[in-house]
N, C-alpha and C positions, 0 to 999 in steps of 0.2 A: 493302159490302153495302147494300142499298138499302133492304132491314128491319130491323125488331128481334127478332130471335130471344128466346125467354123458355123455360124450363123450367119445368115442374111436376111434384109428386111426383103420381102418378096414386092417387086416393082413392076406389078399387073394391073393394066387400066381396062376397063371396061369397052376393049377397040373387036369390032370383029365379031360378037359374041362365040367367037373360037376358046376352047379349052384349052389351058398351057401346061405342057407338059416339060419333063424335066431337059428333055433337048430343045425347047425351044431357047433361041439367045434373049437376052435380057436388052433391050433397046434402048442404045447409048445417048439418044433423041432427045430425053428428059435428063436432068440433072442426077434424082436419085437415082435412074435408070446407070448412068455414067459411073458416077462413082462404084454402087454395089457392081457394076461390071467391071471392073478395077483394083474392087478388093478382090473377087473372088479368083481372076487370072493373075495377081501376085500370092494366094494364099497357095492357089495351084502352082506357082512356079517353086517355093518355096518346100513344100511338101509332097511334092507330085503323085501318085497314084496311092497313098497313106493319108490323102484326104476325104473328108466326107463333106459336103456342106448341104445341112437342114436350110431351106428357105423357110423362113417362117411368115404367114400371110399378117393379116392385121392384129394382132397383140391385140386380149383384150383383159378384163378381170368382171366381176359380178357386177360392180358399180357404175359401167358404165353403160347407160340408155340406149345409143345409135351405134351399131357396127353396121364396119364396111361389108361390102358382097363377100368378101372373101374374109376368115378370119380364122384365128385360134386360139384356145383360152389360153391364159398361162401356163395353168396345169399339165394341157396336153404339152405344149413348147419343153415344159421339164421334161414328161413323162416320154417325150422325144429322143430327148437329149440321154436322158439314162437311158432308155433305149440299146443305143449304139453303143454307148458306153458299157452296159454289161451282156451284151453280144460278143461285143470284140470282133464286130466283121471283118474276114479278110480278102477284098476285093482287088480283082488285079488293077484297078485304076483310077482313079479320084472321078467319084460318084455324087452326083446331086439328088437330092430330095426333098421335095415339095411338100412341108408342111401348116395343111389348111384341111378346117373340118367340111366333114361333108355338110350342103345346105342345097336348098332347091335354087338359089342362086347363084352358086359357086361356078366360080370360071376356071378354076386351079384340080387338076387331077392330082389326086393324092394315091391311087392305083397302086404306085412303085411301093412306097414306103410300106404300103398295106400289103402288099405280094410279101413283104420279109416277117409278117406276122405281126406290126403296131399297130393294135386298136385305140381309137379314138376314146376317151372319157366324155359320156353327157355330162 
């Protein structure tokens, strides 16, 4: 692969009922908020325009009862991840994308990633 793939935990609160999109900044205000802002502008300094970073919304698997507003199964997270990986996209510049399924309560646009042809698994 010709990038560097990187994950983040996606650090979206329920502020605004606004939808977050991949330019919006991650809000240093909260601690997770800080650090994932942290990792991603060193992962960026390091790999500059040959990075990709998947936000991934709330992790979840079959077992568990209560998910958050925003979520995505594991499967989808892999099926993300190979994704990109057998694409091999080559964009001119370290690109983010927001993955979270669609729900009637979703605050997280997933748009981008879907404009490049990743469909969601029920």
């Amino acid at each position: 692969i010709g990038v560097r793939l990187v994950g983040s935990e996606m650090c979206i609160r329920d502020r605004d009922n606004k939808t977050a999109h991949e330019s919006d900044e991650i809000s240093a205000e909260e601690y997770r908020g800080k650090i994932i802002r942290e990792y991603e502008e060193q992962q960026e300094s390091f790999y500059g325009k040959k990075l990709i970073i998947l936000r991934l919304s709330g992790l979840y698997d079959a077992s568990l009862n209560k998910m958050s507003k925003n979520f995505i199964h594991r499967k989808n997270a892999a099926l993300a991840i190979k994704f990109f990986i057998e694409k091999d996209f080559n964009f001119k510049e370290c690109e983010i994308f927001n993955c979270s399924e669609d729900s009637i309560n979703s605050s997280i646009s997933n748009k981008k990633i879907k404009s490049l042809g990743f469909s969601f698994q029920e």
